[in-house]
Backbone as CSV, one residue per row, in Angstrom:
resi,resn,N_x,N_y,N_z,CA_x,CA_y,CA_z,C_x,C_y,C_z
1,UNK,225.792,125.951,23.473,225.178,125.779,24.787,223.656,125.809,24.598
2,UNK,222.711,124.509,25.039,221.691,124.821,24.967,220.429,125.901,26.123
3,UNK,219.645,125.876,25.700,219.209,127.052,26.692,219.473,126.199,28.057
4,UNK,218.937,125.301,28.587,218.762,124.916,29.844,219.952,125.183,30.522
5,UNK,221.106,125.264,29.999,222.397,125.441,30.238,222.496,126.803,30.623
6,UNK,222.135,127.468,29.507,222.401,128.916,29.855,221.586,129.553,30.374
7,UNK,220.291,128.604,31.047,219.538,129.297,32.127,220.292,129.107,33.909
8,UNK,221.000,127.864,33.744,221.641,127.479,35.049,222.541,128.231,35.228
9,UNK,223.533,128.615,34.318,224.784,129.617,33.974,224.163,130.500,34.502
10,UNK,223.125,131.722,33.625,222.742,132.709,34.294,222.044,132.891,35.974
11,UNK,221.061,131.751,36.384,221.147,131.864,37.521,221.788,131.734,38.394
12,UNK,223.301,130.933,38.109,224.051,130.798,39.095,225.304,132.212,38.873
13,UNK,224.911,132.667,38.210,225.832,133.973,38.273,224.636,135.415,38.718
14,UNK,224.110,135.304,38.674,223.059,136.130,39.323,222.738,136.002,40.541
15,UNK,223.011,134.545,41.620,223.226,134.237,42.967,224.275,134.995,43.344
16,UNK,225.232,134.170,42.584,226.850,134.609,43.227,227.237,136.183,42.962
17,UNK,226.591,137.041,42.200,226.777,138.557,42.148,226.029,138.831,43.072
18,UNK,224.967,138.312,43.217,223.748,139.061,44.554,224.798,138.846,45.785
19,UNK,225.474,137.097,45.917,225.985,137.322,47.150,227.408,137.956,47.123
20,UNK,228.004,138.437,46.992,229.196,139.016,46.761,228.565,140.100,47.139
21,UNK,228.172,140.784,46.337,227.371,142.287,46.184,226.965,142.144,47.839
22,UNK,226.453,141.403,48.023,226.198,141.990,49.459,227.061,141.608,50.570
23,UNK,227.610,140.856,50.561,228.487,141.010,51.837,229.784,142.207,51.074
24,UNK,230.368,142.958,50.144,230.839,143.721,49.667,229.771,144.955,50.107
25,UNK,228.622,144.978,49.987,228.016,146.567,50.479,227.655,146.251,52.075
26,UNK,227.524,145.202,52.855,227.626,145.369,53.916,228.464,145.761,54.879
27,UNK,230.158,145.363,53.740,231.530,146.423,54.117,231.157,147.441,54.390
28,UNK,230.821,148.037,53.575,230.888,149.243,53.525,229.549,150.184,53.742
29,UNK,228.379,149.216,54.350,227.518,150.064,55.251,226.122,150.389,53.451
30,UNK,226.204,149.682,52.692,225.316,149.442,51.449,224.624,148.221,51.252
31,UNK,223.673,148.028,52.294,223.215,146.105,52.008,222.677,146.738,50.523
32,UNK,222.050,147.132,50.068,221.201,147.612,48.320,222.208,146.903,47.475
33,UNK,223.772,146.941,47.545,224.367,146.467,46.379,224.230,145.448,46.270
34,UNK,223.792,144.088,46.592,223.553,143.190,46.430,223.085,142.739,45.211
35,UNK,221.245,143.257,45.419,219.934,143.171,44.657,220.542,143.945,43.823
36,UNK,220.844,145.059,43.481,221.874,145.447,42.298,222.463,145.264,41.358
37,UNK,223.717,144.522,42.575,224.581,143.643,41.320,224.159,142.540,39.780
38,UNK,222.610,141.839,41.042,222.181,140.786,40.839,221.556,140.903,39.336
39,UNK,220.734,142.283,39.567,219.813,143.096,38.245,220.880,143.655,37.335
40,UNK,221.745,143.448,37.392,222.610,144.662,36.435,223.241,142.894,35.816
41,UNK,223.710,142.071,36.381,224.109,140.542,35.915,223.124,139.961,34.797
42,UNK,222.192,140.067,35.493,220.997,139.545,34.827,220.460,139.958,33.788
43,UNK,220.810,141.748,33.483,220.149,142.321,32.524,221.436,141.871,31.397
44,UNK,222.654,141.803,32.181,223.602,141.678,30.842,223.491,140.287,30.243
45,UNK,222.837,138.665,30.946,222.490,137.856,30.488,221.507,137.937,29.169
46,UNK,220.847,138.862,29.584,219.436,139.204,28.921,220.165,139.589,27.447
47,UNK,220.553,140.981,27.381,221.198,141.403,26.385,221.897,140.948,25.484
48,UNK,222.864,139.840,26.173,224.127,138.870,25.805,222.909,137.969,24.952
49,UNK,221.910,137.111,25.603,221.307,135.876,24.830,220.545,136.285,23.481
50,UNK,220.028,137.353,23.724,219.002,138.146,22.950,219.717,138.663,21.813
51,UNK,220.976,139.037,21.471,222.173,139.574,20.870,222.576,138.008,19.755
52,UNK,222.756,137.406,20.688,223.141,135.588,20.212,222.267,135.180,19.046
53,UNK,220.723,135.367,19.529,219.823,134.441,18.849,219.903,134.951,17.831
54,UNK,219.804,135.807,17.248,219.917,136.507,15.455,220.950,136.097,14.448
């Protein structure tokens, strides 16, 4: 996968956790899980690509 790829991949999974995450913490009275989810997705992109390149 070249990067451009796995920049679209990661942002479109960093949308779709933000939105999940939040209509899931708006259940339950937590709009925060959202922006959350979104950072905790994103950091594991981070980790995951950074892990790869070596």
């Amino acid at each position: 996968m070249d990067n451009m790829n796995q920049v679209f991949v990661a942002v479109l999974a960093a949308l779709t956790a933000g939105l999940l995450g939040a209509l899931l913490g708006d259940a339950v009275k937590f709009r925060e899980f959202g922006p959350i989810a979104a950072i905790a997705v994103m950091g594991g992109f981070i980790i995951y690509f950074n892990d790869t390149k070596k």
